[in-house]
Phi, psi and omega in degrees: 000132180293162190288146178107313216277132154107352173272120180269152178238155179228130186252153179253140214250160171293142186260356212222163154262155168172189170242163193260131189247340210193124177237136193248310155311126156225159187317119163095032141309143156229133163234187185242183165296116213101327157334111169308126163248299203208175186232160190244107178291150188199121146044060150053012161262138147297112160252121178283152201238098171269152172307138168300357207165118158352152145144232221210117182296096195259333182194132173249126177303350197201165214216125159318115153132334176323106164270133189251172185232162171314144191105308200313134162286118176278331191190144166263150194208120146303071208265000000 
């Protein structure tokens, strides 16, 4: 089997604007599903941002102070 086949990846998307305050994951983490990767400041609220699904953290999309918008992809998961 070639390298890549057969892994599906999912990416997690921001739910809220706000700014990224705390990244709790870093690449090549296995988290489960519901695992805080990083949190989001919003109207002087922490809000976590959890996995969507079990797997293996291939890449994070965003940098502590970094503002996102709804939408925003925050991290990719090897699942």
């Amino acid at each position: 089997m070639g390298e890549g086949v057969g892994v599906a990846t999912e990416r997690v998307l921001s739910e809220i604007s706000g700014q990224v305050c705390r990244i709790e994951a870093a690449v090549g983490d296995r988290v489960s599903e519901d695992d805080a990767i990083l949190f989001i400041e919003s109207m002087k609220m922490e809000i976590p941002v959890s996995a969507t699904t079990g797997g293996v953290i291939k890449e994070l999309l965003v940098a502590t102070g970094d503002s996102v918008t709804e939408g925003t992809p925050l991290a990719i998961l090897e699942t």
